[in-house]
Backbone as JSON Lines, residues from 0, in Angstrom:
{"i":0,"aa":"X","n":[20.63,5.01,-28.26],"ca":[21.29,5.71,-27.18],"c":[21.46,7.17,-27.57]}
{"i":1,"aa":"X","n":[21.03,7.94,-26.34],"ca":[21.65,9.6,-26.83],"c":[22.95,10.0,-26.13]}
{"i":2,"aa":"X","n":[23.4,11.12,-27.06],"ca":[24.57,11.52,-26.18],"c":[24.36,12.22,-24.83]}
{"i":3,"aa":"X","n":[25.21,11.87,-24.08],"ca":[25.31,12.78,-22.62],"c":[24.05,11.45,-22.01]}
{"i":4,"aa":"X","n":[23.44,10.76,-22.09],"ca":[22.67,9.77,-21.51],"c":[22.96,8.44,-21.55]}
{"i":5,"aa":"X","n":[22.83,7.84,-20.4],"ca":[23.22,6.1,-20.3],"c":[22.14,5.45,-20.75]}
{"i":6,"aa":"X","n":[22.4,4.2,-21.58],"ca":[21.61,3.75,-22.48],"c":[20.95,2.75,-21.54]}
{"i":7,"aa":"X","n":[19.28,2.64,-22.24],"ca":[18.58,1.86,-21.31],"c":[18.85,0.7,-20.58]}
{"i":8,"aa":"X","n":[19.52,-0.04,-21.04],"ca":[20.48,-1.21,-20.82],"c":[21.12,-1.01,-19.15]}
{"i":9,"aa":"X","n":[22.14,0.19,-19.73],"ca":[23.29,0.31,-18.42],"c":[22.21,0.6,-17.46]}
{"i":10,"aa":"X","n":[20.88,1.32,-17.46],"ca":[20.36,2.18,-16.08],"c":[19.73,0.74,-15.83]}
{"i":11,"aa":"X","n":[19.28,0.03,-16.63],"ca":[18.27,-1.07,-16.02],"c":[18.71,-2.08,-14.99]}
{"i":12,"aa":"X","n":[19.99,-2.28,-15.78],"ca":[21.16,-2.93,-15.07],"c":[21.32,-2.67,-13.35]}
{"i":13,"aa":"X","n":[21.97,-1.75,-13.59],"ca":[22.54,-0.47,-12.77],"c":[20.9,-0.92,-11.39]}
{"i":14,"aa":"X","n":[20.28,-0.76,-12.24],"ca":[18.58,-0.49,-11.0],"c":[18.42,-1.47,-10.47]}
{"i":15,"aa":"X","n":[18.73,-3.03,-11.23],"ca":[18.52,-4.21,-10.05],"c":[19.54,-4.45,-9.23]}
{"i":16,"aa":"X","n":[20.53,-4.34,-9.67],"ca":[21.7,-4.02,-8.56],"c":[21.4,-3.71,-7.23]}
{"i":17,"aa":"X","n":[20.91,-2.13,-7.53],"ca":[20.62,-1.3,-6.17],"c":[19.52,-1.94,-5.8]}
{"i":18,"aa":"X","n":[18.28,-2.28,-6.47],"ca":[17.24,-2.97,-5.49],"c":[17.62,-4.22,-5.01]}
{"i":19,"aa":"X","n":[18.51,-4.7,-6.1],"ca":[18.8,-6.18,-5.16],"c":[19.69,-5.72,-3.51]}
{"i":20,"aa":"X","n":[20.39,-4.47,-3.44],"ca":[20.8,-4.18,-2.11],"c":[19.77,-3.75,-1.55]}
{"i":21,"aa":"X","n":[18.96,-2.99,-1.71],"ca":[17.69,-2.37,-0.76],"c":[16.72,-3.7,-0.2]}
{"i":22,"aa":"X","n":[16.47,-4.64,-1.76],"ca":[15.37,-5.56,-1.23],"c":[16.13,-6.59,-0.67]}
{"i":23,"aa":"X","n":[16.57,-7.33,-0.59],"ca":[17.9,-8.68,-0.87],"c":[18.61,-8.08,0.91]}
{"i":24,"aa":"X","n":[19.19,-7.32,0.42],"ca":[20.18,-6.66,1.4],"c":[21.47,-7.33,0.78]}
{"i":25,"aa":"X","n":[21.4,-7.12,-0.32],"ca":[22.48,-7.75,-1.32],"c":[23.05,-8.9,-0.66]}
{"i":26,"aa":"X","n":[21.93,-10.09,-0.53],"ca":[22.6,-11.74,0.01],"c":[23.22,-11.91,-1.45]}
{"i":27,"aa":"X","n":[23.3,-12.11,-2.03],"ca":[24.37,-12.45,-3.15],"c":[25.23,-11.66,-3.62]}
{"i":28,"aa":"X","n":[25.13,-10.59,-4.06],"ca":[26.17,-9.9,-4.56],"c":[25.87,-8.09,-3.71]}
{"i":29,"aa":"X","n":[27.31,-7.91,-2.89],"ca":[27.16,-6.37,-2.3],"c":[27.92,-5.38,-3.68]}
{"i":30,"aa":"X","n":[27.48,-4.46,-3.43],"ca":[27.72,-3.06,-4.38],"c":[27.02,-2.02,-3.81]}
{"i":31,"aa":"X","n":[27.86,-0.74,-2.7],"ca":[27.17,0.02,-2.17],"c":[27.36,0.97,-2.55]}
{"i":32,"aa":"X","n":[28.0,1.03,-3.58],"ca":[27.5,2.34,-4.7],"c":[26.49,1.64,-6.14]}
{"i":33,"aa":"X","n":[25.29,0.67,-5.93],"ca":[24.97,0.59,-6.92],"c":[23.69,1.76,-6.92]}
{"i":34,"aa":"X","n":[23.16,2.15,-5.86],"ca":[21.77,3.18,-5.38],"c":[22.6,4.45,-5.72]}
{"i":35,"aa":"X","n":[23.95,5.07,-5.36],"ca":[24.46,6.12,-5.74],"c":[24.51,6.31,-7.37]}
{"i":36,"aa":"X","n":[24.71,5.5,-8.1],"ca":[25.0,5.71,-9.88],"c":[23.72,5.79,-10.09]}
{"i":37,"aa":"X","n":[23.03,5.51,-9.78],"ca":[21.35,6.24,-10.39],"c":[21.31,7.46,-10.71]}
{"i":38,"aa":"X","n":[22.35,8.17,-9.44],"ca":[21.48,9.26,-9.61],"c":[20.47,9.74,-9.17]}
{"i":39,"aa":"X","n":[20.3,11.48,-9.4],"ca":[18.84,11.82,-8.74],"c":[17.77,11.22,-8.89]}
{"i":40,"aa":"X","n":[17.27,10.47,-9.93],"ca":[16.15,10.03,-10.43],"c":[16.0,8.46,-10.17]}
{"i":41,"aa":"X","n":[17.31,7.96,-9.14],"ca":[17.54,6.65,-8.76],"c":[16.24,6.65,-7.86]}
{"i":42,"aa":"X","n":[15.13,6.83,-7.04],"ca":[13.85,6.77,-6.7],"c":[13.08,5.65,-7.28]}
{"i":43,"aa":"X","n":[12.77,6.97,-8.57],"ca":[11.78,6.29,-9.5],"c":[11.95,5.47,-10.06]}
{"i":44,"aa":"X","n":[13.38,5.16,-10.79],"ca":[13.92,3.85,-11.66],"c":[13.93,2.71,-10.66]}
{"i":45,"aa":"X","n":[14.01,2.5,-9.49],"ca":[14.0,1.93,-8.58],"c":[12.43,1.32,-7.96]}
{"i":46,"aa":"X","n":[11.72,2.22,-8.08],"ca":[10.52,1.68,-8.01],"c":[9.82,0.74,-9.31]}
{"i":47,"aa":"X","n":[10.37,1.11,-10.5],"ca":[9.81,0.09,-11.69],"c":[10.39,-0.94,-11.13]}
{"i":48,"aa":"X","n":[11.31,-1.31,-10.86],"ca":[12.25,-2.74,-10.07],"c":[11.69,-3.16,-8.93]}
{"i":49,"aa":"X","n":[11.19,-2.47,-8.08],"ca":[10.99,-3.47,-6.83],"c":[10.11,-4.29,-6.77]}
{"i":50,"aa":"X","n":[8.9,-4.14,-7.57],"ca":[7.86,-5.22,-7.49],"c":[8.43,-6.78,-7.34]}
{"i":51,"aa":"X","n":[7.1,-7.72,-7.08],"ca":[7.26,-9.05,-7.26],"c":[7.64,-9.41,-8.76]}
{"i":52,"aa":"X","n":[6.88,-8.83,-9.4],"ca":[7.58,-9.01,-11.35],"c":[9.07,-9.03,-11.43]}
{"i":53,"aa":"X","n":[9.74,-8.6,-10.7],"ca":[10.65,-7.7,-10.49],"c":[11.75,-8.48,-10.42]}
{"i":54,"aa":"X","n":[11.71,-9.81,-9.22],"ca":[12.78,-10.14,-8.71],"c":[13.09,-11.52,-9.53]}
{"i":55,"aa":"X","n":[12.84,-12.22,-10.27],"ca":[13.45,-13.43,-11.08],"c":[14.65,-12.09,-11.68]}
{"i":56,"aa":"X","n":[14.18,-11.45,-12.66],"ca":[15.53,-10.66,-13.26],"c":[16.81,-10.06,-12.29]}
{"i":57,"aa":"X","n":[15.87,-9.28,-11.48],"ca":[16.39,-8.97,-10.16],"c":[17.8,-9.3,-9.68]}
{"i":58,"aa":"X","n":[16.93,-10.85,-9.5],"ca":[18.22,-11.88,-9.12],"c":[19.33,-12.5,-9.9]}
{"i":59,"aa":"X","n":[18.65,-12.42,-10.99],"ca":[19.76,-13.05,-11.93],"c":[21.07,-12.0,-12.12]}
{"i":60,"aa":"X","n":[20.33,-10.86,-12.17],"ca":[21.39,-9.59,-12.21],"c":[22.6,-9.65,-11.19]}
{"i":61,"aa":"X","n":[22.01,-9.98,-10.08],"ca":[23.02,-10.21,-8.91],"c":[23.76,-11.69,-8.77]}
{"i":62,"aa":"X","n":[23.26,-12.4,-9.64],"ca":[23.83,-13.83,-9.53],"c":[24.72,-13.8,-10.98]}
{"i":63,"aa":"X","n":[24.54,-12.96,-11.69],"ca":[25.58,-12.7,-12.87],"c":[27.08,-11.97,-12.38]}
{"i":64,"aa":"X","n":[26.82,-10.72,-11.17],"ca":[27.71,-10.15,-10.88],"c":[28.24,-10.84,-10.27]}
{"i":65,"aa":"X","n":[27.69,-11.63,-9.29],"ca":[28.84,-12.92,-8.11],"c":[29.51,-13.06,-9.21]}
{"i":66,"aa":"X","n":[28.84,-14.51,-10.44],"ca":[29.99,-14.59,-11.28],"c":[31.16,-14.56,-11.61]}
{"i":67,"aa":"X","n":[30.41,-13.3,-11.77],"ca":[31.76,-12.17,-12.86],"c":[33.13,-12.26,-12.31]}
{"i":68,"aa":"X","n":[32.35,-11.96,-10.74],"ca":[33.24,-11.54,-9.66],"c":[34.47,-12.42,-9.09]}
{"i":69,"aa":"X","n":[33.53,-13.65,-9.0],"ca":[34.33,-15.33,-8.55],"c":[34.95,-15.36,-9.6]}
{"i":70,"aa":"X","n":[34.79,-15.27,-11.1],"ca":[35.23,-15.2,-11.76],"c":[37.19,-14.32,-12.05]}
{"i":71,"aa":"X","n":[36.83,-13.84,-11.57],"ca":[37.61,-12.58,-12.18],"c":[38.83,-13.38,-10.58]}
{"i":72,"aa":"X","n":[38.1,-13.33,-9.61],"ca":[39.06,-13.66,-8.36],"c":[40.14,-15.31,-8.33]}
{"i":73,"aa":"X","n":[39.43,-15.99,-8.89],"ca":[39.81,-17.13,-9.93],"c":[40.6,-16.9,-10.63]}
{"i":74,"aa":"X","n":[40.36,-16.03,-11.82],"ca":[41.55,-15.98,-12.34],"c":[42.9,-14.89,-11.94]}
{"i":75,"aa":"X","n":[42.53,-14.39,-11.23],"ca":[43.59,-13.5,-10.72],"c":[44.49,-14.83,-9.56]}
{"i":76,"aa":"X","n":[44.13,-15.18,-8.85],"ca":[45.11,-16.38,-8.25],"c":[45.35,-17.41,-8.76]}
{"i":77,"aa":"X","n":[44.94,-17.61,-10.28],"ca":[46.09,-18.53,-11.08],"c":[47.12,-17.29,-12.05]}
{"i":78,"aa":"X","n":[47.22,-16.22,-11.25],"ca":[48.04,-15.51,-12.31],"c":[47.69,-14.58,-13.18]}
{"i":79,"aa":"X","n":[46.3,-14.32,-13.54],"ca":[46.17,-13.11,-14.69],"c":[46.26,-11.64,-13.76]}
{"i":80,"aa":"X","n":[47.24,-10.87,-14.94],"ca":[47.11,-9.69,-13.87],"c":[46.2,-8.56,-15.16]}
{"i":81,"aa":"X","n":[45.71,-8.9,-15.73],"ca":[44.96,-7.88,-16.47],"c":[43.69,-8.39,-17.05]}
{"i":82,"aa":"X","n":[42.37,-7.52,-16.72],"ca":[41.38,-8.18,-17.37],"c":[40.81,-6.8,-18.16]}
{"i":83,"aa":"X","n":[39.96,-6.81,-18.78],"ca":[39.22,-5.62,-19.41],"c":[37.75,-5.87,-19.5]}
{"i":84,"aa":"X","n":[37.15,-4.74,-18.97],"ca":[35.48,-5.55,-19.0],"c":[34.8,-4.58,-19.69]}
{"i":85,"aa":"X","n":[34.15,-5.85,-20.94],"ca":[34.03,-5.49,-21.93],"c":[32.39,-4.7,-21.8]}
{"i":86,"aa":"X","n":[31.41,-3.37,-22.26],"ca":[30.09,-3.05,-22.34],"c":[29.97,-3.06,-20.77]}
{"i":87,"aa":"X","n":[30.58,-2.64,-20.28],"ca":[30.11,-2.36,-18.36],"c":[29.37,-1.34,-18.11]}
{"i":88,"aa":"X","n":[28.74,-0.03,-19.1],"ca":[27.56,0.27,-18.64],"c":[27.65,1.48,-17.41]}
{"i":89,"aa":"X","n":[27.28,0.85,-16.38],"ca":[27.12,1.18,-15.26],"c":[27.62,0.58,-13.8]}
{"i":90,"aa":"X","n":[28.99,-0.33,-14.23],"ca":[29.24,-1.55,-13.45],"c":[30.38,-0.34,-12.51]}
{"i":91,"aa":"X","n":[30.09,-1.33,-11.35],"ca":[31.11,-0.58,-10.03],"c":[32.39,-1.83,-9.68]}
{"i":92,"aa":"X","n":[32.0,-3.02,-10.28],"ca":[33.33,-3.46,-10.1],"c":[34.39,-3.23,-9.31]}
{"i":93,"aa":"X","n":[35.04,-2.37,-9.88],"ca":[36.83,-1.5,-9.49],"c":[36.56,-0.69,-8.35]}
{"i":94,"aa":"X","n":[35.01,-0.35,-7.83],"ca":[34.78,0.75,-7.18],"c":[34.82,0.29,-5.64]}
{"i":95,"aa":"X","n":[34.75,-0.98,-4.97],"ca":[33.95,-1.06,-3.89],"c":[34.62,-2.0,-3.71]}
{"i":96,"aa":"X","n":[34.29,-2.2,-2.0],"ca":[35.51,-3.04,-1.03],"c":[34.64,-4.48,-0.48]}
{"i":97,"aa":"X","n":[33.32,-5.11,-1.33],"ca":[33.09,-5.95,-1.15],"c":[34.11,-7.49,-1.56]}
{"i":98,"aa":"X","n":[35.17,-6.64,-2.96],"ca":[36.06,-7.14,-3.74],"c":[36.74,-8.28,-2.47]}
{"i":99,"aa":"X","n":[37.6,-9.58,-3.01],"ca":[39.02,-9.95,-1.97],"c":[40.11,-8.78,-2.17]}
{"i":100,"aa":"X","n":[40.9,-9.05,-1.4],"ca":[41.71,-7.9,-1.46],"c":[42.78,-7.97,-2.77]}
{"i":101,"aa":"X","n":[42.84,-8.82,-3.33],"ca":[43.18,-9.32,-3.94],"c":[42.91,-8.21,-5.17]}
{"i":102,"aa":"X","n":[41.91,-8.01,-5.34],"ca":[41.04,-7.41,-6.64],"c":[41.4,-5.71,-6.49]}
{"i":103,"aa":"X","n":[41.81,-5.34,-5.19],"ca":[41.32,-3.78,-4.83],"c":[42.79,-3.36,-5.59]}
């Protein structure tokens, strides 16, 4: 990783996200700032992703974030009021109103 740059990891991440909203129309997991955190150069990183190669990872990316998500909403209505998420990269989580209200 360099300084002042997001490590290949977070952008790769970060890129199926947004294609899973562009291609998908995010049927599993919404995040409509995941195409905004790209960035200017969110285009091109976006085009290595969209292919047919593309979408097994694609999807899993977006079927990890449901997860997380059900996850996290789960445990907040048995009571946890604090979580910390650990190597998030490029994650919008906290950012967006696909959340229950619960989460916002």
């Amino acid at each position: 990783m360099q300084e002042g740059r997001f490590s290949w990891t977070a952008l790769s991440v970060a890129a199926h996200r947004a294609a899973h909203q562009i291609l998908e129309d995010g049927a599993v997991f919404k995040d409509p700032f995941a195409r905004t955190i790209l960035g200017p150069d969110g285009d091109t990183i976006l085009a290595e992703r969209s292919g047919p190669h593309a979408a097994p990872l694609r999807l899993f990316v977006a079927a990890r974030a449901r997860f997380a998500e059900d996850s996290l909403a789960q445990a907040i209505a048995r009571g946890v009021r604090q979580a910390v998420v650990v190597g998030a990269g490029l994650d919008t989580l906290a950012d967006h109103d696909s959340q229950p209200a619960r989460l916002r």
